[in-house]
C-alpha positions as semicolon CSV with decimal commas, in nm:
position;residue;x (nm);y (nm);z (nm)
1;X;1,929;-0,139;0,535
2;X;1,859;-0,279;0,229
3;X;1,815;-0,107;-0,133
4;X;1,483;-0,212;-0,228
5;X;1,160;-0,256;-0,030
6;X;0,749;-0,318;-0,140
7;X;0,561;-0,027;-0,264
8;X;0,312;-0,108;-0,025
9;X;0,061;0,170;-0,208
10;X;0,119;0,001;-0,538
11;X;0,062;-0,407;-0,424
12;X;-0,233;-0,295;-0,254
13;X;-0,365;-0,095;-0,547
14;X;-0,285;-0,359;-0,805
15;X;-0,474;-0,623;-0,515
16;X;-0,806;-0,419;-0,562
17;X;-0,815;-0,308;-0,905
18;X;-0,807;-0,729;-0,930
19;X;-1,021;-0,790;-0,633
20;X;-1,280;-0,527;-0,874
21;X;-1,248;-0,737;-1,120
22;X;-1,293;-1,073;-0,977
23;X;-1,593;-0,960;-0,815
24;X;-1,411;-1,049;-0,499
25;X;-1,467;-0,880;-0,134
26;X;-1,129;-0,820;0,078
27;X;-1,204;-1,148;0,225
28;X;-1,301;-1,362;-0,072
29;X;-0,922;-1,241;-0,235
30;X;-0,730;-1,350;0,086
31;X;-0,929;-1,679;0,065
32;X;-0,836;-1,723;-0,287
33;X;-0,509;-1,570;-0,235
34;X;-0,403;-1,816;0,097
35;X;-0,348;-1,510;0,290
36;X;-0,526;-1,394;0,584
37;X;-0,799;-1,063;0,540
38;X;-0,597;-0,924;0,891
39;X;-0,257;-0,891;0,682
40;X;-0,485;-0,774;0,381
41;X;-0,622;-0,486;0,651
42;X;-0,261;-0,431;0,772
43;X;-0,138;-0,370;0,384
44;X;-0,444;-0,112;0,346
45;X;-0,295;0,054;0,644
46;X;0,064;0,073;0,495
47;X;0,252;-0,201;0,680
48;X;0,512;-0,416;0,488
49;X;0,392;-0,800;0,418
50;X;0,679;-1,030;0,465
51;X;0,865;-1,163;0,187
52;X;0,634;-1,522;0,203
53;X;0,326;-1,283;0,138
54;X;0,461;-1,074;-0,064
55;X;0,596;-1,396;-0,327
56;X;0,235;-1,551;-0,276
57;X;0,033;-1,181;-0,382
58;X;0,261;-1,147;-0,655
59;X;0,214;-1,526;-0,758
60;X;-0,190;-1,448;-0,731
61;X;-0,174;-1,143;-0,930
62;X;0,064;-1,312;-1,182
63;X;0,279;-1,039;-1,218
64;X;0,616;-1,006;-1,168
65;X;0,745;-0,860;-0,801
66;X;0,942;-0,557;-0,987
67;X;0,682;-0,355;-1,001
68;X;0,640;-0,333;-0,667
69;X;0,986;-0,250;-0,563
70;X;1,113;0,081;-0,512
71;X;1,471;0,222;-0,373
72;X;1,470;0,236;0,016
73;X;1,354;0,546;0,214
74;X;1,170;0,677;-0,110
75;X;0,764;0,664;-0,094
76;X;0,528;0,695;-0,365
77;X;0,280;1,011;-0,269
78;X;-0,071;0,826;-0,330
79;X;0,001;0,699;-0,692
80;X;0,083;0,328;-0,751
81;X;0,306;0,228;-0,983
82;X;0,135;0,255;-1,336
83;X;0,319;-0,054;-1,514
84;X;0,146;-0,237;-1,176
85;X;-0,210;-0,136;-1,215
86;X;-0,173;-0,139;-1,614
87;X;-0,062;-0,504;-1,585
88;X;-0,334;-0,560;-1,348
89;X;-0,668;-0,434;-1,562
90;X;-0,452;-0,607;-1,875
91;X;-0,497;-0,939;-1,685
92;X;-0,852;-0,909;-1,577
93;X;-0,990;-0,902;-1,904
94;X;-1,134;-1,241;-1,922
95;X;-1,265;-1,186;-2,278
96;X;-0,885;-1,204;-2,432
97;X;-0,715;-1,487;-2,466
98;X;-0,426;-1,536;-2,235
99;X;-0,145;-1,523;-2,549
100;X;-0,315;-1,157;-2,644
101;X;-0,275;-1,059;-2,286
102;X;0,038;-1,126;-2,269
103;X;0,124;-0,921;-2,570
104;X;-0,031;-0,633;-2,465
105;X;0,110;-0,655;-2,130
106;X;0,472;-0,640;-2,279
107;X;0,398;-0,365;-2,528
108;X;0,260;-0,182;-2,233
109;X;0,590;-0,281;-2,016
110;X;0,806;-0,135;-2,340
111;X;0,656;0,150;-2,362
112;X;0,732;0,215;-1,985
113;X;1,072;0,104;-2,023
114;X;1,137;0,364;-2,335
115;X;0,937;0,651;-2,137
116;X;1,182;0,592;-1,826
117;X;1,478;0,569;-2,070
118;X;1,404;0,895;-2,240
119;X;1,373;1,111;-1,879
């Protein structure tokens, strides 16, 4: 079995909080994405994309796959990953340039990575 697997609840959040800001239906995001809607509809209904769709979701949301990783037989109850939906919003702010996004996206990452190392 291995270690890691996709946070399923997490990809699939982070999708639609940039499908919301696209402006994008289900459909128009697998279209821009190169995926098909029916493995879009399987995510929604918690089954695991293969590692090809996985790579090419992660690619389209231009995040990194971390993320959405989490230890093997664990399951997030409802709540996506915050760094994943932070990054997400960051990104879909048109308005900022994409060297200010950036920057805020790794402020936001280090102040993850400090609130995980103080726990």
């Amino acid at each position: 079995m291995p270690d890691t697997m996709v946070d399923v609840e997490s990809l699939v959040a982070a999708l639609d909080a940039q499908r919301r800001a696209k402006d994008l239906s289900w459909r128009g995001l697998a279209k821009s994405a190169g995926v098909s809607a029916s493995t879009l509809t399987r995510m929604q209904q918690g089954k695991l994309p293969d590692v090809n769709t996985f790579t090419v979701l992660t690619r389209w949301l231009k995040l990194p796959a971390e993320p959405f990783l989490i230890k093997a037989g664990t399951r997030r109850r409802g709540r996506p990953h915050p760094m994943a939906v932070a990054s997400t919003l960051l990104r879909g702010k048109s308005q900022m340039s994409p060297k200010a996004m950036r920057a805020l996206e790794e402020l936001v990452q280090a102040a993850f990575k400090l609130s995980k190392e103080l726990e």
